[in-house]
Backbone as XML, in Angstrom:
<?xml version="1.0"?>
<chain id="A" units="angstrom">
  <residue number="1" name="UNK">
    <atom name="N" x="27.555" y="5.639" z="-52.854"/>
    <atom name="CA" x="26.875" y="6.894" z="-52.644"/>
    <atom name="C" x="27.529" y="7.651" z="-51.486"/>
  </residue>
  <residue number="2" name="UNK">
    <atom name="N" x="27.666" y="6.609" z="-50.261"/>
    <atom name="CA" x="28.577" y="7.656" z="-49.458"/>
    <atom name="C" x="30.041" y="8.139" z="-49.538"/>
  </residue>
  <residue number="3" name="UNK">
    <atom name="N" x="31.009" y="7.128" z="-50.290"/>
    <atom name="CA" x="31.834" y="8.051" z="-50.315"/>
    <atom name="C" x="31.911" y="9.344" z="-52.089"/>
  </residue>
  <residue number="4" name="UNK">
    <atom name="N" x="30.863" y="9.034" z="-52.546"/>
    <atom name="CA" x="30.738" y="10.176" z="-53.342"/>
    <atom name="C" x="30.433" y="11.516" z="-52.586"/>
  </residue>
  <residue number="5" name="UNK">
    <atom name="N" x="29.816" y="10.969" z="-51.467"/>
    <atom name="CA" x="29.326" y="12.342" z="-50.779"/>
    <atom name="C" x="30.888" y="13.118" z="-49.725"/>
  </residue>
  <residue number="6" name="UNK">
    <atom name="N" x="31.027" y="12.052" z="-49.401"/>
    <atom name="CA" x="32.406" y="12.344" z="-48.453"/>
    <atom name="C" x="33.367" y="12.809" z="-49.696"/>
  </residue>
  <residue number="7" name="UNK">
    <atom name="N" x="33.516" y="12.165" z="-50.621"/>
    <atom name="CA" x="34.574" y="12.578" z="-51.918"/>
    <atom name="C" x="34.011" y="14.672" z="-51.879"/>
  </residue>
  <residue number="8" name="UNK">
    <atom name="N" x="33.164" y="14.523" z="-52.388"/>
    <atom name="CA" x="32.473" y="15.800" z="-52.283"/>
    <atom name="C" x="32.583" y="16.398" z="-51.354"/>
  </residue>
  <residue number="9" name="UNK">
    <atom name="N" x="32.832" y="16.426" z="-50.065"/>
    <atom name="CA" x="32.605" y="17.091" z="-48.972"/>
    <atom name="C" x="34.377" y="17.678" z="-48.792"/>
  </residue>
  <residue number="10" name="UNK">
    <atom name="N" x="35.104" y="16.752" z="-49.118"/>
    <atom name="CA" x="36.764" y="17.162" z="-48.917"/>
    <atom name="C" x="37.222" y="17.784" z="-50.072"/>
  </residue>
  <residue number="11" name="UNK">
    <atom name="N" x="36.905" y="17.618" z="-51.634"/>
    <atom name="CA" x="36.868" y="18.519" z="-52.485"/>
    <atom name="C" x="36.496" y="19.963" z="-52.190"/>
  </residue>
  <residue number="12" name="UNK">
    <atom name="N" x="35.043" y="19.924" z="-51.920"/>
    <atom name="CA" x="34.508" y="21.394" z="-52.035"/>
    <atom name="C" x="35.265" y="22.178" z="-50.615"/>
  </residue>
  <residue number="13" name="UNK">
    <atom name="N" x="35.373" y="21.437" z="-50.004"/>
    <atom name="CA" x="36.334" y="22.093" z="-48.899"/>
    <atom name="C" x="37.908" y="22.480" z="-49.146"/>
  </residue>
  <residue number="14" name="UNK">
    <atom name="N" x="38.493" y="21.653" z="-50.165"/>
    <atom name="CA" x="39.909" y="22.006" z="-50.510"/>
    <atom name="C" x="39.584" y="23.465" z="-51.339"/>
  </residue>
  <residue number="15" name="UNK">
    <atom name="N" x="38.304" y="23.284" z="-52.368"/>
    <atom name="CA" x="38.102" y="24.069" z="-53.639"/>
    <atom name="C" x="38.083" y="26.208" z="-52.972"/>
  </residue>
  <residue number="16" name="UNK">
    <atom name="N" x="37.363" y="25.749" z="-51.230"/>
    <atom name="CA" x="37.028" y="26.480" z="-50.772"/>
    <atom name="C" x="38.113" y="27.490" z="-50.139"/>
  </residue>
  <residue number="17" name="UNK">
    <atom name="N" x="38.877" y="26.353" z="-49.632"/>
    <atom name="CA" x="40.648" y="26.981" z="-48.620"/>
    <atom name="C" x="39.458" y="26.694" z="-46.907"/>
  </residue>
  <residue number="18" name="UNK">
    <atom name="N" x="38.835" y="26.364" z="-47.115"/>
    <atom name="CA" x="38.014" y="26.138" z="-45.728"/>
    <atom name="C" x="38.516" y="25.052" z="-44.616"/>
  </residue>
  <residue number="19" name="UNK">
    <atom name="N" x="38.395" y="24.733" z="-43.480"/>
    <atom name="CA" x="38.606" y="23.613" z="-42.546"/>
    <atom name="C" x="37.445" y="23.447" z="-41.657"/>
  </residue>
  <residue number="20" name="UNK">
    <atom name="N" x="37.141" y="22.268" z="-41.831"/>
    <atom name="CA" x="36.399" y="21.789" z="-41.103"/>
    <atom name="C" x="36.092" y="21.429" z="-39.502"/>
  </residue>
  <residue number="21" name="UNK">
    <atom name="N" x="35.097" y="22.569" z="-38.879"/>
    <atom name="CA" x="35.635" y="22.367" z="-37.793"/>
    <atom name="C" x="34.803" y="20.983" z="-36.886"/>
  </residue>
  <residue number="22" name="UNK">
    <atom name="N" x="34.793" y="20.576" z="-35.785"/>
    <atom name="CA" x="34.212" y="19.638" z="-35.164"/>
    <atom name="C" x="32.964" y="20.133" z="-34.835"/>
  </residue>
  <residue number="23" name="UNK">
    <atom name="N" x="32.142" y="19.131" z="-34.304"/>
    <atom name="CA" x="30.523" y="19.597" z="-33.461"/>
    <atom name="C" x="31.068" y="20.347" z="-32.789"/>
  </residue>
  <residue number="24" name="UNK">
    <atom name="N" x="32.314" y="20.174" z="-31.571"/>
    <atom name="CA" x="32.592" y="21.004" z="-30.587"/>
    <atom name="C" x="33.067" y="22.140" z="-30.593"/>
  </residue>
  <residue number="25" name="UNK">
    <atom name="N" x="34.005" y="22.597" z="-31.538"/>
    <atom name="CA" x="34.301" y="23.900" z="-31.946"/>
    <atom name="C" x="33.305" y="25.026" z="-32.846"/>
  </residue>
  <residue number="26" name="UNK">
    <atom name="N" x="32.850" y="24.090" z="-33.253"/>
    <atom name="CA" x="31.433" y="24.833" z="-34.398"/>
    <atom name="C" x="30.565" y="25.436" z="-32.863"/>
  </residue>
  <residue number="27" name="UNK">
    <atom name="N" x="30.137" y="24.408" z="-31.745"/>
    <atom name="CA" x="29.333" y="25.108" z="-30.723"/>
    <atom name="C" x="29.927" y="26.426" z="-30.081"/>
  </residue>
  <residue number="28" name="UNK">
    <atom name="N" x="31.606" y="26.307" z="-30.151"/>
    <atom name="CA" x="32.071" y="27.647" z="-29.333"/>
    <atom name="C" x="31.927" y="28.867" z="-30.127"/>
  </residue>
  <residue number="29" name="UNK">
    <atom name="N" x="31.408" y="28.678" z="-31.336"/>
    <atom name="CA" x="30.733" y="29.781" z="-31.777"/>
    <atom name="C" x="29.630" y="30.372" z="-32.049"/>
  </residue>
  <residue number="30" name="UNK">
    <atom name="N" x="28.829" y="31.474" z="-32.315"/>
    <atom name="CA" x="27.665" y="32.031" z="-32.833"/>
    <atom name="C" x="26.790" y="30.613" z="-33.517"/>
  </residue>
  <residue number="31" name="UNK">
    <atom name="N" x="25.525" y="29.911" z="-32.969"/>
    <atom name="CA" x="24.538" y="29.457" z="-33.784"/>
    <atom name="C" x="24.282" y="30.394" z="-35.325"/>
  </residue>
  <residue number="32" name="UNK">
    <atom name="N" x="24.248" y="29.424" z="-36.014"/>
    <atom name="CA" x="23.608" y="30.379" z="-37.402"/>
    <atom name="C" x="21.895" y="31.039" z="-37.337"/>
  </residue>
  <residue number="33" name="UNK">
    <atom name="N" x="21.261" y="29.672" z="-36.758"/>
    <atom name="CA" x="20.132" y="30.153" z="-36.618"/>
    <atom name="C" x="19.944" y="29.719" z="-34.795"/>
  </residue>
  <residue number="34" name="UNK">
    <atom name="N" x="19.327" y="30.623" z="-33.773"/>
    <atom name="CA" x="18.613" y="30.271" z="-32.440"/>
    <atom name="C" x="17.879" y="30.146" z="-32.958"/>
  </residue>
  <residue number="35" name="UNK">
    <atom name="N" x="16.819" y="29.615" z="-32.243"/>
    <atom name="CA" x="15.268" y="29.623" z="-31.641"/>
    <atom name="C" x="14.730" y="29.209" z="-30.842"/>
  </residue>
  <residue number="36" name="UNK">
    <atom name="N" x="13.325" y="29.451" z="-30.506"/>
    <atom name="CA" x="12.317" y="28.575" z="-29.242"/>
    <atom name="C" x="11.267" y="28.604" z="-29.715"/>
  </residue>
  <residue number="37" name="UNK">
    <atom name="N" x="11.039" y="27.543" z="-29.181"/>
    <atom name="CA" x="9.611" y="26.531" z="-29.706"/>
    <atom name="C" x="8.923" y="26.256" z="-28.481"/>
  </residue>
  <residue number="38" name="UNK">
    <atom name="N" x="7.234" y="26.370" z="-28.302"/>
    <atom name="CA" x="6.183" y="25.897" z="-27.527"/>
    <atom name="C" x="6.292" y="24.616" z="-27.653"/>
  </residue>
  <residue number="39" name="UNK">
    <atom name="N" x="6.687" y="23.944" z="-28.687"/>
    <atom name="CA" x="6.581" y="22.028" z="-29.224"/>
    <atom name="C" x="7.808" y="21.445" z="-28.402"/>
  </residue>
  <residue number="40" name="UNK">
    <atom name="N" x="7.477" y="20.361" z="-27.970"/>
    <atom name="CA" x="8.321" y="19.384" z="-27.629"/>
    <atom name="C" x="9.501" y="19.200" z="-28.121"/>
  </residue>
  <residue number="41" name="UNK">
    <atom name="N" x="10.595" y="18.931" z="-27.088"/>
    <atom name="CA" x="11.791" y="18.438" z="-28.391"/>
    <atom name="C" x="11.760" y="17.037" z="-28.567"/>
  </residue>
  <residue number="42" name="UNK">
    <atom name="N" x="10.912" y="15.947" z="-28.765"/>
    <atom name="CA" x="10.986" y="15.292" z="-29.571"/>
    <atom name="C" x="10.168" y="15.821" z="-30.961"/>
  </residue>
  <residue number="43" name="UNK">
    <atom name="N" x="9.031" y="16.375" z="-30.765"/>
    <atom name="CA" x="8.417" y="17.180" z="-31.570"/>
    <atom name="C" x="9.600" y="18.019" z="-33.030"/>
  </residue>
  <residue number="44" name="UNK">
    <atom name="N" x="10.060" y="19.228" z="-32.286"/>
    <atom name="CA" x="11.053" y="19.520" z="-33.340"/>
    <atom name="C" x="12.415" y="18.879" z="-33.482"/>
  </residue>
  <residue number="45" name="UNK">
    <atom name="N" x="12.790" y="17.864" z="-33.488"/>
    <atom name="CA" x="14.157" y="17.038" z="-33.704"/>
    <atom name="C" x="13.452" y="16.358" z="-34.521"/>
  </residue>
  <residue number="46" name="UNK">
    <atom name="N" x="12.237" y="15.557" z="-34.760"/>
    <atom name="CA" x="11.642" y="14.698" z="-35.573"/>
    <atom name="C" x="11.010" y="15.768" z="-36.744"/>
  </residue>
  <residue number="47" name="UNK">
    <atom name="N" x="10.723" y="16.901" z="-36.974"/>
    <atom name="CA" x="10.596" y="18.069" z="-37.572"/>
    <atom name="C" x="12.029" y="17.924" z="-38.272"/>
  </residue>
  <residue number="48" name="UNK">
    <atom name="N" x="12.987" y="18.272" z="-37.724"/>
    <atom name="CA" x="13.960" y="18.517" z="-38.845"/>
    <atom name="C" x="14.706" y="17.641" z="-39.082"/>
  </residue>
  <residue number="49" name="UNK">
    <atom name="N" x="14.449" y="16.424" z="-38.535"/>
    <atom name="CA" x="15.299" y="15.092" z="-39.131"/>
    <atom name="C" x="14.345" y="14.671" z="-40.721"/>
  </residue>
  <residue number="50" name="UNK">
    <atom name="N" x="12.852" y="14.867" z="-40.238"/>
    <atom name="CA" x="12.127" y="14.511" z="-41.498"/>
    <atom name="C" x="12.691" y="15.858" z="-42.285"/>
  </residue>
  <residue number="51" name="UNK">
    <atom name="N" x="12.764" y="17.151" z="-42.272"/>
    <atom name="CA" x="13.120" y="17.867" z="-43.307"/>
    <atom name="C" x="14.338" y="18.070" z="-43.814"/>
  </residue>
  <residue number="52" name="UNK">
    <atom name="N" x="15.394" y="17.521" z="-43.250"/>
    <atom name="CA" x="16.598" y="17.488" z="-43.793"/>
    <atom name="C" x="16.754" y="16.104" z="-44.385"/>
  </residue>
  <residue number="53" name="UNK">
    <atom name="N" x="16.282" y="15.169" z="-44.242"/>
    <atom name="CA" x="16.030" y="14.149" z="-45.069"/>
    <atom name="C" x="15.363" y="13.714" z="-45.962"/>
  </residue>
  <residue number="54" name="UNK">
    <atom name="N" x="14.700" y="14.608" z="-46.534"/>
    <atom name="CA" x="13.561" y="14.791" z="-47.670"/>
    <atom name="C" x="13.693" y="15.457" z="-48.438"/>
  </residue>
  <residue number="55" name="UNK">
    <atom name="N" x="14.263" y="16.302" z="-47.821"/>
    <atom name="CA" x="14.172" y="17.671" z="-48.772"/>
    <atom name="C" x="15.888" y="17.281" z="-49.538"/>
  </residue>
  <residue number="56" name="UNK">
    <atom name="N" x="15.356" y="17.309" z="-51.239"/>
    <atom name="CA" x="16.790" y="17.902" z="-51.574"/>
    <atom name="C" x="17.465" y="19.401" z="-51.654"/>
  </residue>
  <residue number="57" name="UNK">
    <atom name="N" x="18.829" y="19.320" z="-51.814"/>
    <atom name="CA" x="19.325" y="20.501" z="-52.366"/>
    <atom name="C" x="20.505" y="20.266" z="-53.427"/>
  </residue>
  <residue number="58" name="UNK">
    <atom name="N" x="21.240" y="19.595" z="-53.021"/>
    <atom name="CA" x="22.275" y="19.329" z="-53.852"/>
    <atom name="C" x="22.121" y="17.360" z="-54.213"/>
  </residue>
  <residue number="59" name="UNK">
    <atom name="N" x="21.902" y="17.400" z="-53.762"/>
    <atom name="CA" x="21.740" y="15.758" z="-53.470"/>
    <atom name="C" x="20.688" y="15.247" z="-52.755"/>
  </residue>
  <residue number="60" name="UNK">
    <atom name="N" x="19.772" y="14.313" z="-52.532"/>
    <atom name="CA" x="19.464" y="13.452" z="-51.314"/>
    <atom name="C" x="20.584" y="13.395" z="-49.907"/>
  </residue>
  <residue number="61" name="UNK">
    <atom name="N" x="20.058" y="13.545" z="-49.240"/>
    <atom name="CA" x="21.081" y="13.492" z="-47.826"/>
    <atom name="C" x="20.276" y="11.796" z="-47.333"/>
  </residue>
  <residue number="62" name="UNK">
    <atom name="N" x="20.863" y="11.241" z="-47.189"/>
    <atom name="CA" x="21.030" y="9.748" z="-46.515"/>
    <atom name="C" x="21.690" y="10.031" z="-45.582"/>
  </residue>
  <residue number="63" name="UNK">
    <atom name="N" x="22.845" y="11.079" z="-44.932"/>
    <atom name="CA" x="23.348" y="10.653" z="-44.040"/>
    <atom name="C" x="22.544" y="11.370" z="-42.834"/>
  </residue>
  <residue number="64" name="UNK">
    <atom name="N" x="21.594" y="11.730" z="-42.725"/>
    <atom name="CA" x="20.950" y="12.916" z="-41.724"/>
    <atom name="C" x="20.825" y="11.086" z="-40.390"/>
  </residue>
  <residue number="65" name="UNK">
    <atom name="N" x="21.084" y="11.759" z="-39.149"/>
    <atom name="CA" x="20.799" y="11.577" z="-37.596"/>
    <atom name="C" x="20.769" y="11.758" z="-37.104"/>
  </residue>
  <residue number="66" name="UNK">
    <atom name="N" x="20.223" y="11.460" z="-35.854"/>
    <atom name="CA" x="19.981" y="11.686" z="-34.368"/>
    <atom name="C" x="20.781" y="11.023" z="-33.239"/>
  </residue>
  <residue number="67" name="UNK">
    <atom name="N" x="21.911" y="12.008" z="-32.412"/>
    <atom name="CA" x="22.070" y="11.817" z="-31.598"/>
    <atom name="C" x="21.562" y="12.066" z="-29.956"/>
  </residue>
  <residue number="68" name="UNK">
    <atom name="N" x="21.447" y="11.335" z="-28.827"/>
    <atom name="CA" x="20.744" y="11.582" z="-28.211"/>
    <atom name="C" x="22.375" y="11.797" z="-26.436"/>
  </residue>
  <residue number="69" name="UNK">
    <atom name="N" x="22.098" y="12.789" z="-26.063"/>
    <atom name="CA" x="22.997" y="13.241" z="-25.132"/>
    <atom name="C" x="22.290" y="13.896" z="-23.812"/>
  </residue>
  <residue number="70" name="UNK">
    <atom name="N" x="23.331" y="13.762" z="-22.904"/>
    <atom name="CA" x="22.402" y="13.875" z="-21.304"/>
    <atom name="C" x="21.743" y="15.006" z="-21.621"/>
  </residue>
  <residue number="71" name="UNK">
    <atom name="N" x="21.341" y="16.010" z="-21.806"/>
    <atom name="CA" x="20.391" y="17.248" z="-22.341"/>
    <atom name="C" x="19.992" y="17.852" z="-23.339"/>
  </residue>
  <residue number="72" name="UNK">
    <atom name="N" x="20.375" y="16.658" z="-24.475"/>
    <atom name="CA" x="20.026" y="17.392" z="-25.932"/>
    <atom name="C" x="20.033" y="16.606" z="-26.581"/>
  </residue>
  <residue number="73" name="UNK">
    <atom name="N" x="18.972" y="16.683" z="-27.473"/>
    <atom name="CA" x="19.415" y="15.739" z="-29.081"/>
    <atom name="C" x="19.609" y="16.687" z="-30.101"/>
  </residue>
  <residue number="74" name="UNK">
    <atom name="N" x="20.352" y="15.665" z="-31.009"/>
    <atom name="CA" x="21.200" y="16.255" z="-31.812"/>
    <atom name="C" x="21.063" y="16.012" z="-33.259"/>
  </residue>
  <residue number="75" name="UNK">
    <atom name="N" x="20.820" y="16.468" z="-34.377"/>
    <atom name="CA" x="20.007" y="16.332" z="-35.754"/>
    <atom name="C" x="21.136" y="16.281" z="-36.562"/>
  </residue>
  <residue number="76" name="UNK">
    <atom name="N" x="22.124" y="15.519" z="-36.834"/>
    <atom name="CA" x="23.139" y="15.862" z="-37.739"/>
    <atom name="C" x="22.714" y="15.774" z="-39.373"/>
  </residue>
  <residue number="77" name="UNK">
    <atom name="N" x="23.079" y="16.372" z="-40.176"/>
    <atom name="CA" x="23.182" y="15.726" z="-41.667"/>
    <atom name="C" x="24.378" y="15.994" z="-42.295"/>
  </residue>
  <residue number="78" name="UNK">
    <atom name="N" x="24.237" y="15.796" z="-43.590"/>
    <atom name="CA" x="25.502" y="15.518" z="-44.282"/>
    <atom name="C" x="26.997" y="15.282" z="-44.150"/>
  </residue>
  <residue number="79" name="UNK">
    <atom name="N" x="27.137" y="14.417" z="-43.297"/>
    <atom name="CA" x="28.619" y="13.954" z="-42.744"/>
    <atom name="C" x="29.014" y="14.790" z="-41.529"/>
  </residue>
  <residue number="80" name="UNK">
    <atom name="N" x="27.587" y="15.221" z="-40.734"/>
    <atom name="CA" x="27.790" y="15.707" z="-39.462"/>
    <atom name="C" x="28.344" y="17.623" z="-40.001"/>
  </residue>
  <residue number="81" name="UNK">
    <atom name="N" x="28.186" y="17.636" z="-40.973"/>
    <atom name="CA" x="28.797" y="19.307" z="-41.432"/>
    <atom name="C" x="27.552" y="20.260" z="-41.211"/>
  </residue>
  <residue number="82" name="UNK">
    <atom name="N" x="26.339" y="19.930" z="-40.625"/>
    <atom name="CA" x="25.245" y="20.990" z="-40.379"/>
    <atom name="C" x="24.851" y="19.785" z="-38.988"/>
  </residue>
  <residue number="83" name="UNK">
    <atom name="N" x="24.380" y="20.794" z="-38.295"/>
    <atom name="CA" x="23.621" y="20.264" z="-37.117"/>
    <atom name="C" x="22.801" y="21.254" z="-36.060"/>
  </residue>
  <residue number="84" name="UNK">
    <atom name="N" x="21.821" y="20.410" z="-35.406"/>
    <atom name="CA" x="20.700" y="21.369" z="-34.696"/>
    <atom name="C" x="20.795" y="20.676" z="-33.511"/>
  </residue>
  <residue number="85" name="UNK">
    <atom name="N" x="21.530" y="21.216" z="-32.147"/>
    <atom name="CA" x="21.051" y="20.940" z="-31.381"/>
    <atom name="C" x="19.827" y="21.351" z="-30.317"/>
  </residue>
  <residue number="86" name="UNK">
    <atom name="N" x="19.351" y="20.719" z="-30.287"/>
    <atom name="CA" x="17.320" y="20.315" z="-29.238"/>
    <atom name="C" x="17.520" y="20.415" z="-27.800"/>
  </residue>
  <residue number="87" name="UNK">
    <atom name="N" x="17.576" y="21.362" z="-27.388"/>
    <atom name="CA" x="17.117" y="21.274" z="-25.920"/>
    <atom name="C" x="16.078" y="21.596" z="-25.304"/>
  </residue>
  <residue number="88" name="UNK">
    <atom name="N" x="15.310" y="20.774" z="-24.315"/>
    <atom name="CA" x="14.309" y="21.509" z="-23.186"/>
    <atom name="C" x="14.638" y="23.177" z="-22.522"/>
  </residue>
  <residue number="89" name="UNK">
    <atom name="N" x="13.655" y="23.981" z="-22.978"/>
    <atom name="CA" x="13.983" y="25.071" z="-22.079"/>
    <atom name="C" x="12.512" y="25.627" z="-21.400"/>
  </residue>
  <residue number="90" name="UNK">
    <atom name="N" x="12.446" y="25.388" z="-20.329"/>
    <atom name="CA" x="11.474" y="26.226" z="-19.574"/>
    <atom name="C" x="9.958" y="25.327" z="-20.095"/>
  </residue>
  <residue number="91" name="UNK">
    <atom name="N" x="9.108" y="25.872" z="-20.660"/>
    <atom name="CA" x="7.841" y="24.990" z="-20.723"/>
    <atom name="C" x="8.352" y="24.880" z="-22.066"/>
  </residue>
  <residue number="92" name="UNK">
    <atom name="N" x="9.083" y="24.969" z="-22.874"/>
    <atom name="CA" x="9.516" y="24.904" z="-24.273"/>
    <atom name="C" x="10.669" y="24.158" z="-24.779"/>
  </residue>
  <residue number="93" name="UNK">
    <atom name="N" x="11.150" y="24.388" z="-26.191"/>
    <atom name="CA" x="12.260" y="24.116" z="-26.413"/>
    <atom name="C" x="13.110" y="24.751" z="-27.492"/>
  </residue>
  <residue number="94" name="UNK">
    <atom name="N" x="14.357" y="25.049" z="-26.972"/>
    <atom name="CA" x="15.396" y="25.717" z="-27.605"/>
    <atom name="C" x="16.419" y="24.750" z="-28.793"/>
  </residue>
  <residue number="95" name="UNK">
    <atom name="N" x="16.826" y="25.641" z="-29.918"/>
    <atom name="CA" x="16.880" y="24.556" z="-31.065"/>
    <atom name="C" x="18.580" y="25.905" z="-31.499"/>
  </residue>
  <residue number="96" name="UNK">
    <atom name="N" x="19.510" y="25.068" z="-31.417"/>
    <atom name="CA" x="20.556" y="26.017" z="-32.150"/>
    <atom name="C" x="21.431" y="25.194" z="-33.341"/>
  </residue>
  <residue number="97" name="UNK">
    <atom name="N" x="21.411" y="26.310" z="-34.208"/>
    <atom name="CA" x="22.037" y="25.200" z="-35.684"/>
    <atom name="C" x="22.766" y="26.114" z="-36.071"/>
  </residue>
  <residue number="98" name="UNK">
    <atom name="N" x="24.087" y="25.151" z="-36.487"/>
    <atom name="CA" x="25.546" y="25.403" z="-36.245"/>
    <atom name="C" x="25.831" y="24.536" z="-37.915"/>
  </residue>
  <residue number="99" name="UNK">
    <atom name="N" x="26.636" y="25.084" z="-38.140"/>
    <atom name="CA" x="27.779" y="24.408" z="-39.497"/>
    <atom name="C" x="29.085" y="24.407" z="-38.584"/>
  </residue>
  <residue number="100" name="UNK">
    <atom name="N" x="29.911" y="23.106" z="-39.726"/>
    <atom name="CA" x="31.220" y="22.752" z="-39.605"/>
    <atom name="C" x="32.067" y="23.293" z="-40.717"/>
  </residue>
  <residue number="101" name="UNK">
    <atom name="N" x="31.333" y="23.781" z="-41.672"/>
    <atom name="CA" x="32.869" y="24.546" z="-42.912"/>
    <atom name="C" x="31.537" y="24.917" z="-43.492"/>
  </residue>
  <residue number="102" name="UNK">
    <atom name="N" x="32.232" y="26.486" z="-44.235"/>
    <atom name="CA" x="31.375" y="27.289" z="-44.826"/>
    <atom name="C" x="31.108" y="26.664" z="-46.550"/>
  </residue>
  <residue number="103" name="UNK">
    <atom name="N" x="29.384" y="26.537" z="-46.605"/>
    <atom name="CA" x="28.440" y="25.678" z="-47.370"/>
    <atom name="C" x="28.305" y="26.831" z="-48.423"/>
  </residue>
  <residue number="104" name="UNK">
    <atom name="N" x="28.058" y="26.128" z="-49.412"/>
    <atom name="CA" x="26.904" y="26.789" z="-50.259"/>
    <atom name="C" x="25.945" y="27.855" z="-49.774"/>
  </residue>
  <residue number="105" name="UNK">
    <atom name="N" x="25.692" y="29.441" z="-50.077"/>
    <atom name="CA" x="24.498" y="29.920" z="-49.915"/>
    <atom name="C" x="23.147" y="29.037" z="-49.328"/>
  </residue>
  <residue number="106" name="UNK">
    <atom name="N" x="23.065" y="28.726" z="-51.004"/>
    <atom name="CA" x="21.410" y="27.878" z="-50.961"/>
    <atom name="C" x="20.977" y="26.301" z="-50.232"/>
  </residue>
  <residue number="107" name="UNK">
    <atom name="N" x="22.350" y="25.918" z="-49.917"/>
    <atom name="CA" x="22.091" y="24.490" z="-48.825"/>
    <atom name="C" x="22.221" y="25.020" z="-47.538"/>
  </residue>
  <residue number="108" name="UNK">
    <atom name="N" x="22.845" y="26.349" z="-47.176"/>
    <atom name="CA" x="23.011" y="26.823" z="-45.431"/>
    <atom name="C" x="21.240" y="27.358" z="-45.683"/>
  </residue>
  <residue number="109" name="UNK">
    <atom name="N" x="20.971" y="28.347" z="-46.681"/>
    <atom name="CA" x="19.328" y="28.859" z="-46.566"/>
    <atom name="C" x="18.424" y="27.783" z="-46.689"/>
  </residue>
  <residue number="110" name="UNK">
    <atom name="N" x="18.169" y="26.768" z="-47.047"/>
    <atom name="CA" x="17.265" y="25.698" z="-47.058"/>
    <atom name="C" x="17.631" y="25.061" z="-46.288"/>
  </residue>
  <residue number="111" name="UNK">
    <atom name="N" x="18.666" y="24.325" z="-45.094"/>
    <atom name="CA" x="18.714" y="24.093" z="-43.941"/>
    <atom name="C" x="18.131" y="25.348" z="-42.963"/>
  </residue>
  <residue number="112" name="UNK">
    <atom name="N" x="18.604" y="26.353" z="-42.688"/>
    <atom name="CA" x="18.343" y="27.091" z="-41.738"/>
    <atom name="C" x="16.653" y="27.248" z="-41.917"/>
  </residue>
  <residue number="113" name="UNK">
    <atom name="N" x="15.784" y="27.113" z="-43.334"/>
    <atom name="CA" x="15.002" y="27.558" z="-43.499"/>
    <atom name="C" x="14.131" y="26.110" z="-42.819"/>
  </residue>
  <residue number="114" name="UNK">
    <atom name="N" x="14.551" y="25.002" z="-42.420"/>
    <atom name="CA" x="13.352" y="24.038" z="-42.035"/>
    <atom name="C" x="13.830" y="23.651" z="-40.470"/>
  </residue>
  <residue number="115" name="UNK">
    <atom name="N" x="15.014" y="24.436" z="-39.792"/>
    <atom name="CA" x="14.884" y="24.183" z="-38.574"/>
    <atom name="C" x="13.950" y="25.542" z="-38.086"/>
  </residue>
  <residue number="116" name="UNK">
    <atom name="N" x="13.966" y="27.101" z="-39.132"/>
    <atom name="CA" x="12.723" y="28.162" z="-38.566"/>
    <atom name="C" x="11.406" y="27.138" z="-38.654"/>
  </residue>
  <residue number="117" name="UNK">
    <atom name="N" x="11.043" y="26.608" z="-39.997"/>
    <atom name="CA" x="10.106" y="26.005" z="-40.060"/>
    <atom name="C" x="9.653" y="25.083" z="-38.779"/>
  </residue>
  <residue number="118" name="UNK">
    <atom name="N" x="10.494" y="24.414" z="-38.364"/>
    <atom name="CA" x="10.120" y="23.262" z="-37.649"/>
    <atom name="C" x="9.835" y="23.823" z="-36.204"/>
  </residue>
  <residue number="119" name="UNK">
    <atom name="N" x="10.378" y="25.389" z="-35.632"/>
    <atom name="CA" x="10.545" y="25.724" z="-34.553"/>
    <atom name="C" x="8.914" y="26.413" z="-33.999"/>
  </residue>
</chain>
């Protein structure tokens, strides 16, 4: 199952002319979606780890996780190619979600649509 998904992930990326960029270069650009949240960030990281792992779109995602870093956790799914990073801000918390190579329409809108949800 996973390397069908990884098979898939370097296909649709050849199919595309796209490159994949890292967590770190994906951050030096524009978030797809900001936000801030009154809820905890364990609150929304556990919000969109349960909704990116439940929810299908193209597949079941099995690979969705949580990384945890000196000021943020981090929600990866599908081979780390979408991610939300969780930070504390002020009495709240700030949530920015970023892609690594340009997705499908309807899997970037049903991701972006359950980290608004979760925020």
């Amino acid at each position: 199952m996973r390397k069908s998904s990884a098979l898939m992930l370097v296909t649709f990326s050849l199919l595309c002319g796209c490159q994949a960029a890292t967590p770190q270069e994906a951050r030096m650009k524009n978030a797809v979606v900001s936000e801030h949240s009154s809820r905890s960030v364990d609150q929304v990281s556990r919000c969109i780890y349960q909704g990116w792992s439940t929810t299908q779109v193209v597949e079941r995602d099995s690979t969705t996780h949580i990384e945890h870093e000196e000021n943020r956790l981090t929600v990866f799914t599908w081979e780390d190619s979408m991610f939300a990073d969780v930070y504390k801000q002020g009495s709240g918390t700030a949530v920015r979600f970023y892609k690594t190579f340009n997705m499908g329409p309807e899997v970037l809108a049903d991701r972006s649509r359950i980290v608004k949800r979760c925020t």
